[in-house]
N, C-alpha and C positions, 0 to 999 in steps of 0.2 A: 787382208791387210797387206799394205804395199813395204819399202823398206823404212825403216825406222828415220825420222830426224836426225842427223847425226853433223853437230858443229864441231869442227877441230879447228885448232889452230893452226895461223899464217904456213901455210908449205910453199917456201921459194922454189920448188919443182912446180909447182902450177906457172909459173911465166913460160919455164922453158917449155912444159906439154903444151901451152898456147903455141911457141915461136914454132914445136913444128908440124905441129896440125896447120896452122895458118899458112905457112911454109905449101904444106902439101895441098892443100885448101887453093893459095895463088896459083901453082902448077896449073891444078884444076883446071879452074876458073878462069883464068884472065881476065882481061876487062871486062865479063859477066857482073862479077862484084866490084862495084867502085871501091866499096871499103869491107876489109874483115878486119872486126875489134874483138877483146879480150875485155867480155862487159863481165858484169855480174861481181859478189863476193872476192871469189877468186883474183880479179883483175885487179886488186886493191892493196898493195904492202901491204903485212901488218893485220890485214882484216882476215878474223876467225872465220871459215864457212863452212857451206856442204862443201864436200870435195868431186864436185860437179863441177866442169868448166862453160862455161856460157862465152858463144862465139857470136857476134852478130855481122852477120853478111846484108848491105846495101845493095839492093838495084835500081836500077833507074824503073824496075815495072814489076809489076808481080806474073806479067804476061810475056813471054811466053814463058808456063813453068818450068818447060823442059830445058831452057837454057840454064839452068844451074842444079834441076832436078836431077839426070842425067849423069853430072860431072859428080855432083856430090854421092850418088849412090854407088858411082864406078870408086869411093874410095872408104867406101863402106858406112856410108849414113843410111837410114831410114827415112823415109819421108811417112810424116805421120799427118795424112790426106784430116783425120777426123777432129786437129785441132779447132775447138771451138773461139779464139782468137781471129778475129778477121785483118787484125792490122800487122798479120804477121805468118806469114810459111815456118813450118816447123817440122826440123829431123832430129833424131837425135842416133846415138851409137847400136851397133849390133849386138845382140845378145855375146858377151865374155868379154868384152872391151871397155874400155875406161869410159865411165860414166860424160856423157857429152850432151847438150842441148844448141842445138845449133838454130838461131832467131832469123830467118830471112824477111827484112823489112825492105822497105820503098824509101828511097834518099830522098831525105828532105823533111820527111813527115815528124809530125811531133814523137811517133813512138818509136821511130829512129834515135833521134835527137834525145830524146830521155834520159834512154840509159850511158850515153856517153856523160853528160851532163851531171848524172849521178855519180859515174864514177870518178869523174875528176873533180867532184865535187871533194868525194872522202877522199882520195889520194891527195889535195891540199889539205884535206881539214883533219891530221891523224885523232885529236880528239873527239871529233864528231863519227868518227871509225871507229872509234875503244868503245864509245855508248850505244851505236847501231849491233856492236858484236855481241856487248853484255845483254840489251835487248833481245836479240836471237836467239841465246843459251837460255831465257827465261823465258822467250816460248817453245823454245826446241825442248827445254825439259818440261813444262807443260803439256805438251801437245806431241810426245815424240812417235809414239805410233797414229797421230791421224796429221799426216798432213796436211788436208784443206784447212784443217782448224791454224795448225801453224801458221801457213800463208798468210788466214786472214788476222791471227794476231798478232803479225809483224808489221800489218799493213801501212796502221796510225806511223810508225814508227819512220816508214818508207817516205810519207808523204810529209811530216813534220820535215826530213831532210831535203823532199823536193823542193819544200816552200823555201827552206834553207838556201839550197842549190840554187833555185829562182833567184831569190834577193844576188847571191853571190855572183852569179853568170850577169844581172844588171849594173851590179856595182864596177864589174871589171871586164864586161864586154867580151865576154868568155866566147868563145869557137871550136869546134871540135878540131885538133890537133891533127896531123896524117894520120892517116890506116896504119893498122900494127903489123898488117903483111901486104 
């Protein structure tokens, strides 16, 4: 059994461990990454989460790996080769370090474009954030020692907001904003 579900409430220390991981992430990186964002839960006022930070780094290619493979392990990421996701490179932190998942996608692509789209969806919509939170405590406390059951019973929840997010990014011509580093 893996570590338990655990939703806590808004931490304003989750922006700043984003500004300096990103921070050292840019260092890195340079123009490897077009864009490092502060996706996920966390990236959201207001919004209750894991206290997991979700970074997602854009490249123009998934090829060649070792250009951001490389930079990211010299500052202590894992590359986890066995993600079963193909529309995404995946590291996350070293064992004794602050819980990280860090999403390398392809600029441009839809599951690029996603989760920005998601998050600025709840960060305009603070009530559609309070419903997506209270939904997560009621499968987190559901489902708190089996994760995959979590996941998939937050899923409906995910995608009621995409549809959401869709109508919204149609109505107002929505664009993802600069990179946050």
């Amino acid at each position: 059994m893996g570590d338990p579900v655990e939703i806590v409430d808004h931490d304003p220390g989750w922006a700043a461990a984003f500004a300096a991981l990103g921070r050292t992430m840019r260092a890195a990186l340079g123009s490897v990454a077009v864009r490092i964002d502060h996706i996920g839960s966390t990236s959201v006022p207001g919004l209750a989460a894991k206290p997991v930070l979700d970074v997602q780094l854009a490249v123009p290619s998934f090829e060649p790996l070792e250009a951001y493979k490389g930079p990211l392990e010299r500052i202590g990421l894992v590359h986890r080769a066995g993600n079963p996701e193909l529309t995404k490179r995946y590291f996350r932190e070293t064992p004794g370090h602050r819980r990280t998942h860090v999403h390398v996608r392809e600029l441009g692509t839809f599951s690029q474009q996603l989760p920005l789209l998601f998050r600025d969806y709840l960060r305009a919509h603070p009530a559609a954030a309070a419903e997506f939170a209270q939904a997560k405590r009621r499968c987190a406390g559901r489902f708190r020692d089996a994760r995959q059951e979590y996941v998939a019973a937050k899923e409906p929840y995910v995608w009621d907001i995409v549809r959401r997010a869709d109508a919204w990014a149609q109505r107002t011509g929505w664009r993802p904003g600069p990179s946050d580093a």
